[in-house]
C-alpha positions in Angstrom: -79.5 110.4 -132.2 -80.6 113.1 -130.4 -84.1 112.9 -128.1 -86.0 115.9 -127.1 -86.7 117.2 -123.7 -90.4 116.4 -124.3 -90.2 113.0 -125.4 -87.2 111.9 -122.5 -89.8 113.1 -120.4 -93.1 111.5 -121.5 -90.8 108.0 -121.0 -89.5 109.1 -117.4 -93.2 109.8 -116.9 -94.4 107.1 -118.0 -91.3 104.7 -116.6 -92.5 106.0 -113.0 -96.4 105.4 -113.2 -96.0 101.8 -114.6 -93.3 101.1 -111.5 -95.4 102.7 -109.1 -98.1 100.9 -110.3 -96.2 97.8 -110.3 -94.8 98.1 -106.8 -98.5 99.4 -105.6 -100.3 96.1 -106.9 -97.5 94.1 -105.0 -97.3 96.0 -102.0 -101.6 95.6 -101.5 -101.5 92.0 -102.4 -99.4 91.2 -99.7 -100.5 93.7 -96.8 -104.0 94.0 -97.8 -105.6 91.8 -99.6 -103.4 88.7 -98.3 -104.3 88.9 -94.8 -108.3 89.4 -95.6 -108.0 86.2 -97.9 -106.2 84.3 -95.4 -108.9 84.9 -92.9 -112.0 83.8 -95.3 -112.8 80.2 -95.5 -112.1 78.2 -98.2 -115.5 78.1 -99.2 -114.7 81.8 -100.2 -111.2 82.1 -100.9 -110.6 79.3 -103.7 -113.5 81.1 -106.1 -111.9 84.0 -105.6 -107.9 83.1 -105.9 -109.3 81.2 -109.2 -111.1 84.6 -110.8 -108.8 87.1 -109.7 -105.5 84.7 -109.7 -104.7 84.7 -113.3 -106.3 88.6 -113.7 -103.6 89.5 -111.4 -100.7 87.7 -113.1 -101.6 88.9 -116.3 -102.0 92.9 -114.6 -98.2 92.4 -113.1 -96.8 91.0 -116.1 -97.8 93.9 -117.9 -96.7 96.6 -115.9 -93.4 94.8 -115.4 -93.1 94.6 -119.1 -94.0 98.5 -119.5 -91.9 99.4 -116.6 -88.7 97.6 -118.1 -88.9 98.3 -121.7 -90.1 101.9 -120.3 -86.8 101.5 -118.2 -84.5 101.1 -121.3 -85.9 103.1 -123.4 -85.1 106.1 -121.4 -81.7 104.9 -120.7 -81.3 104.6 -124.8 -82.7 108.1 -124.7 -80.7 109.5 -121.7 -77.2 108.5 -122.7 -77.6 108.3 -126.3 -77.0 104.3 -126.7 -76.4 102.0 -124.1 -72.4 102.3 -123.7 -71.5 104.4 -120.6 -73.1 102.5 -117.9 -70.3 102.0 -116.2 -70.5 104.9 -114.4 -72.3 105.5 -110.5 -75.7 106.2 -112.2 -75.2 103.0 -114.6 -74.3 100.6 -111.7 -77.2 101.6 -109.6 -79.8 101.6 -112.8 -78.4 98.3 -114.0 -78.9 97.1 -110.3 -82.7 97.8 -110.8 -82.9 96.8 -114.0 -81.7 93.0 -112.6 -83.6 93.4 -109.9 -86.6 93.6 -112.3 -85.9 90.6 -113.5 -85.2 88.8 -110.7 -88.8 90.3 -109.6 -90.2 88.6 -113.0 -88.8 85.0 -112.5 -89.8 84.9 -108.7 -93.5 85.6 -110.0 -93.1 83.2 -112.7 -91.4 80.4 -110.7 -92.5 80.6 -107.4 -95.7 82.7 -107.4 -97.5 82.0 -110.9 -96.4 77.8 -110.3 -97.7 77.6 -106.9 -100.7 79.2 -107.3 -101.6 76.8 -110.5 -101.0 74.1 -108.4 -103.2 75.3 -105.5 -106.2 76.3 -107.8 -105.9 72.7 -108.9 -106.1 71.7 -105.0 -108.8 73.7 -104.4 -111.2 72.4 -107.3 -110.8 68.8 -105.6 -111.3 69.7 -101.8 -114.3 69.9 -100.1 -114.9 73.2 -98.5 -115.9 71.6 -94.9 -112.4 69.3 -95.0 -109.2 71.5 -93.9 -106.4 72.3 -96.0 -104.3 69.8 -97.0 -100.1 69.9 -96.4 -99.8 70.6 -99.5 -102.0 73.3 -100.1 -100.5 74.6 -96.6 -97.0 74.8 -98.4 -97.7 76.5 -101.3 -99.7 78.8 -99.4 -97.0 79.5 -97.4 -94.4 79.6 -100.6 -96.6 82.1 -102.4 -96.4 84.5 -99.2 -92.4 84.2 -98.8 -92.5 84.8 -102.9 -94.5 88.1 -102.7 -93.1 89.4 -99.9 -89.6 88.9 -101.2 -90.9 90.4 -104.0 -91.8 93.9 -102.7 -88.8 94.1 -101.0 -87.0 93.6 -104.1 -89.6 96.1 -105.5 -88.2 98.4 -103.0 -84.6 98.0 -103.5 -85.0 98.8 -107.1 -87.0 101.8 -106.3 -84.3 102.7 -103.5 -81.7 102.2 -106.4 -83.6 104.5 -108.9 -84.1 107.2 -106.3 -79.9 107.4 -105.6 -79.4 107.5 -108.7 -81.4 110.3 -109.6 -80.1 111.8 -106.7 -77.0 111.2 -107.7 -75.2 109.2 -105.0 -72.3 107.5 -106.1 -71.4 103.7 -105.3 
């Protein structure tokens, strides 16, 4: 099957906004909003984090959705089927593609988990009592989990860019 120029390049377009998007919501989570949550009391944060928690998921599971099926769409479209990844420009798409997923399940295990968990914490403390160890470590689990994420973020990006650039590994 053949594609047209037009339609292989409304899917790169739209391939790039969704992962830009994607990699945009992660990287102000964890440099922006993070540290202004961080510094707000309890009082303030837990409403929030309960409102905007499950928004968020749902927001980043979306656009990782798009961006992946966006993703292998255009390789269907680009190389006419999926055979011929085996290539320098296979090895380095198929590296963000798994990247991707390894992006998803860290959200889903570590992130989406952790911050159930606390949001159950939160409903049963008192806002004038500190933290308790265990809403400490998730805390701190949900930061090592998004962080790791945008660097994996970026290392998929990093991939992409070679190999449109067409840098062979």
């Amino acid at each position: 099957m053949h594609w047209g120029l037009g339609v292989v390049a409304l899917i790169k377009i739209l391939h790039v906004v969704v992962a830009a998007a994607w990699l945009g919501a992660a990287m102000y989570g964890v440099f922006a909003l993070r540290p202004v949550l961080m510094q707000s009391p309890p009082a303030v944060r837990g409403p929030f984090m309960t409102k905007m928690g499950p928004a968020s998921m749902k927001y980043f599971q979306t656009l990782a959705g798009l961006t992946i099926l966006s993703g292998l769409l255009l390789i269907y479209a680009m190389r006419d089927g999926f055979s011929g990844l085996g290539d320098a420009w296979g090895r380095l798409v198929m590296a963000a593609f798994l990247a991707a997923i390894a992006v998803i399940l860290i959200s889903v295990v570590a992130v989406k988990r952790s911050a159930t968990r606390l949001a159950e914490i939160m409903k049963d403390s008192r806002p004038d009592e500190p933290p308790s160890m265990l809403a400490l470590i998730l805390q701190k689990r949900m930061a090592m989990a998004q962080v790791t994420v945008v660097v994996i973020l970026l290392l998929a990006t990093a991939a992409m860019v070679a190999a449109n650039m067409g840098v062979q590994v």
